[in-house]
N, C-alpha and C positions, 0 to 999 in steps of 0.2 A: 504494500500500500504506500508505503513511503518513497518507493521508486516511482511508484505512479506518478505520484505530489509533485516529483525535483522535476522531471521529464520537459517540462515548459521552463524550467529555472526561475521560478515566481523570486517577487522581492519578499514576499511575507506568507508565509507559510501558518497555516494555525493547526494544530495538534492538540486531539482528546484523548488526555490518558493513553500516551503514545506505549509505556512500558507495560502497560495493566496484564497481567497473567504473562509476563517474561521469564525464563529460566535470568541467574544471575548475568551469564557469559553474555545471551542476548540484549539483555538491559542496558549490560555495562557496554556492548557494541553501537548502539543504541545511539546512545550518550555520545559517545564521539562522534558518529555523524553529526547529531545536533551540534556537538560545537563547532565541526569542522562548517557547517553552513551557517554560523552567526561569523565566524572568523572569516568567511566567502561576502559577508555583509547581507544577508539574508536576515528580516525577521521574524522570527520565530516567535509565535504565538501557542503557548503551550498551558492547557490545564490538567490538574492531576491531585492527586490527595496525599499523593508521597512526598515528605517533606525535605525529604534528602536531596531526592530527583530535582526539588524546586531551588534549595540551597544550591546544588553544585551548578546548575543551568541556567540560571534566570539573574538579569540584570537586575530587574524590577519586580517586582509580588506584589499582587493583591492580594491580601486574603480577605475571602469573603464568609458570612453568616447569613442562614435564609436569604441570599439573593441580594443581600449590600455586598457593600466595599469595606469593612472596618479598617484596615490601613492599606497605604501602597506606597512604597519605598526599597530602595536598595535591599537586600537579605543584614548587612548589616547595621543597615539603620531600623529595622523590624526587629531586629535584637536588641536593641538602646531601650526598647518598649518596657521590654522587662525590668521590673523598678533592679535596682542594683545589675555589677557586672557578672557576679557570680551566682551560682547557685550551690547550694546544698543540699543533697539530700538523704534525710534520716530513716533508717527504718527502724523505729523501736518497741520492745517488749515489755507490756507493764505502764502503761502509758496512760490509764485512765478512761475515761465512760468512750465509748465510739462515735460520738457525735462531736467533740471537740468543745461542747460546752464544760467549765467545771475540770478542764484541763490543764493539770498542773504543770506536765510538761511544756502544750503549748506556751502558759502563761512564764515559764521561766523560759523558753527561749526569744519570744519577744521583748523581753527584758535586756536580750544581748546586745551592746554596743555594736554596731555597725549593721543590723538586720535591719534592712530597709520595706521589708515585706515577709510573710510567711502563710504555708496555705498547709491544707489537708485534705490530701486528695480523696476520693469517693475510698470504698469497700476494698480490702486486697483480695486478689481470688480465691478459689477456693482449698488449696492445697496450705494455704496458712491458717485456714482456721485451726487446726489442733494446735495451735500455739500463734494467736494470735498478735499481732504485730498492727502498730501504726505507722503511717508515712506522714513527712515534716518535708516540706519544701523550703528552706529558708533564702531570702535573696539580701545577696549584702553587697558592699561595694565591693573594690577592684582588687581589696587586698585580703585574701580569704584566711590565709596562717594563722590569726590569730583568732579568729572566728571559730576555726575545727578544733583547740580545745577547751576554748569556752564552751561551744557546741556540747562535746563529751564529757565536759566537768558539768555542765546543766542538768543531762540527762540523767549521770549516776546519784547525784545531790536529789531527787528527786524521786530516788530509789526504780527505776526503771535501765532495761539492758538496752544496751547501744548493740544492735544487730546489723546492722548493714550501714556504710557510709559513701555517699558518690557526691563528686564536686565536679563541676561542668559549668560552662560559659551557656548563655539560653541559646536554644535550639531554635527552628520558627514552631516547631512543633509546640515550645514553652510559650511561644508568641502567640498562636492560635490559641490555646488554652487561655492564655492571658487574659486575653479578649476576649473571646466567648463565651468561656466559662468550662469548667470540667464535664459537668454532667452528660447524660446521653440523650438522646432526644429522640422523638418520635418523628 
């Protein structure tokens, strides 16, 4: 299909979920066409749900919700969205009621100097119920060091176990979420 597309050598090209049901090797073949025809000066007009696919390809994103525009900018001006530069994220044991009200961890991590944000994501699946666990997404500035062990000196002050820890700069996927919101929809 894609051959078909070039065959005229259009200046703008638009693609629906060009990758959708690709083996890896195919996708990632994929991919380099597409860039090799934005580097041909071709534009490419590409929608898709995969956030990776939209990071490494695309100048500019929308990301949309029911049919808006919520923002549109560079991939890494989408990421500046995200309050602070960093992320962290908590997975912990003993944490307190599952709703986030009444939560003593949450309320001593937002007490951390440099947390500029903190969320809790919906339900974990189902394979951690026998030993349930909460998620803490903290967003703080640029400089995370000193954040990761305030972070673990919080949680054990609080008598809860520090299970899992991941630090990462926002994804657009954390962008989307940002803005939309976590929940699922009908």
């Amino acid at each position: 299909m894609l051959g078909r597309a070039l065959m005229h050598e259009p200046e703008v090209l638009f693609l629906d979920e060009p990758t959708n049901n690709l083996d890896p090797q195919s996708r990632l073949f994929l991919w380099d066409r597409i860039r090799g025809l934005r580097e041909r000066g071709v534009t490419v007009v590409l929608t898709t749900h995969d956030m990776e696919e939209a990071d490494r390809l695309c100048d500019r994103i929308a990301i949309m919700d029911h049919g808006r525009v919520m923002a549109l900018d560079a991939p890494a001006g989408l990421k500046r969205l995200v309050p602070g530069g960093t992320m962290l994220e908590m997975r912990v044991r003993g944490a307190g009621d599952g709703d986030g009200h009444g939560d003593p961890v949450r309320s001593a991590l937002q007490r951390l100097p440099g947390v500029q944000g903190i969320e809790r994501p919906a339900a974990q699946p189902a394979e951690d119920r026998a030993s349930p666990t909460a998620v803490y997404r903290l967003y703080a500035s640029e400089e995370p060091g000193p954040l990761l062990a305030s972070a673990a000196q919080a949680v054990i002050a609080e008598r809860a176990e520090l299970v899992d820890l991941r630090l990462a700069r926002p994804s657009l996927e954390d962008v989307f979420i940002h803005l939309t919101g976590s929940n699922l929809r009908s």
